[in-house]
C-alpha positions in Angstrom: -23.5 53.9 15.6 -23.5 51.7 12.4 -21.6 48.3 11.4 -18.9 48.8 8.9 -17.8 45.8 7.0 -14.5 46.6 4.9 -13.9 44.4 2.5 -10.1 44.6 3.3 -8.2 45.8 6.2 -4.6 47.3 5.4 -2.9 46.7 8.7 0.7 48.8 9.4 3.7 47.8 8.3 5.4 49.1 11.5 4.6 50.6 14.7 3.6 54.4 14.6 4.1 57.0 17.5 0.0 57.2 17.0 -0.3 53.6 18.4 -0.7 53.7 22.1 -2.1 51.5 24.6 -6.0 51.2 23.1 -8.6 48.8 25.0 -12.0 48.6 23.4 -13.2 50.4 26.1 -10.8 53.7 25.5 -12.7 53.3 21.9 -16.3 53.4 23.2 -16.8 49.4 23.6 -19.8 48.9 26.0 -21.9 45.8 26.6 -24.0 46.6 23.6 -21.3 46.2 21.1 -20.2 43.5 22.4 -23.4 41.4 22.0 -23.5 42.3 18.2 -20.0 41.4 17.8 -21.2 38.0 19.3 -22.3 36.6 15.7 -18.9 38.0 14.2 -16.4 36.4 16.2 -13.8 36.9 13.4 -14.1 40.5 12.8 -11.9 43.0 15.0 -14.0 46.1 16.4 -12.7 49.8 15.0 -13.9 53.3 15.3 -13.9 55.5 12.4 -11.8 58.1 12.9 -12.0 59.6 9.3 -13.4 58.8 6.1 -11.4 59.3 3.0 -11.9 58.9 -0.9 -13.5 55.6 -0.7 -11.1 54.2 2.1 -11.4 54.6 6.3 -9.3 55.4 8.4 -10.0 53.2 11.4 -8.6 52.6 15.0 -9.0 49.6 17.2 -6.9 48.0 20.0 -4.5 47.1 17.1 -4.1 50.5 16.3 -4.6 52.1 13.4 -5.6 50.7 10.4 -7.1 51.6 6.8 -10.5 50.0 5.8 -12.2 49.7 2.7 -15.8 50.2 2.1 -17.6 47.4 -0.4 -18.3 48.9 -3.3 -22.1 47.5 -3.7 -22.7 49.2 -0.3 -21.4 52.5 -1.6 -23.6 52.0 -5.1 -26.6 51.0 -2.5 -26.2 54.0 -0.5 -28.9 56.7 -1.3 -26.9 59.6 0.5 -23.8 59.9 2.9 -26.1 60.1 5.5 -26.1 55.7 4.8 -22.2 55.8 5.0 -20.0 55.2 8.0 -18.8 58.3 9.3 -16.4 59.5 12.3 -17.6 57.4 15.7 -19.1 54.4 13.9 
């Protein structure tokens, strides 16, 4: 699973029938994560749920929310395979 930094997360402007009860663990969270996250303590975990046209559509314990990718990561990328995908 690989680290997605956004440079800007679009949170909701309301609450959405899609926003239900999320714990990091429903989203995959294990003790792993968490001791990465450790030197981040400012950033708020999210899974991929689907990438779209330069923007990702994430979910976290917030619900969901719209992430997007920096562009020198996208320009540094050599394939998609070095791009976030569903699960990260």
């Amino acid at each position: 699973m690989a680290t997605l930094f956004v440079t800007d997360i679009l949170l909701p402007d309301n609450t959405s029938s899609r926003q239900t009860e999320l714990s990091p663990a429903r989203l995959g969270w294990r003790e792993f994560f968490a001791e990465q996250a450790a030197a981040f303590p400012d950033l708020l975990p999210a899974r991929v749920i689907r990438p779209d046209a330069g923007r990702y559509h994430l979910l976290s314990e917030r619900g969901e929310l719209t992430g997007i990718l920096p562009g020198k990561t996208r320009l540094d990328a050599s394939s998609r395979a070095d791009l976030p995908t569903v699960g990260d």
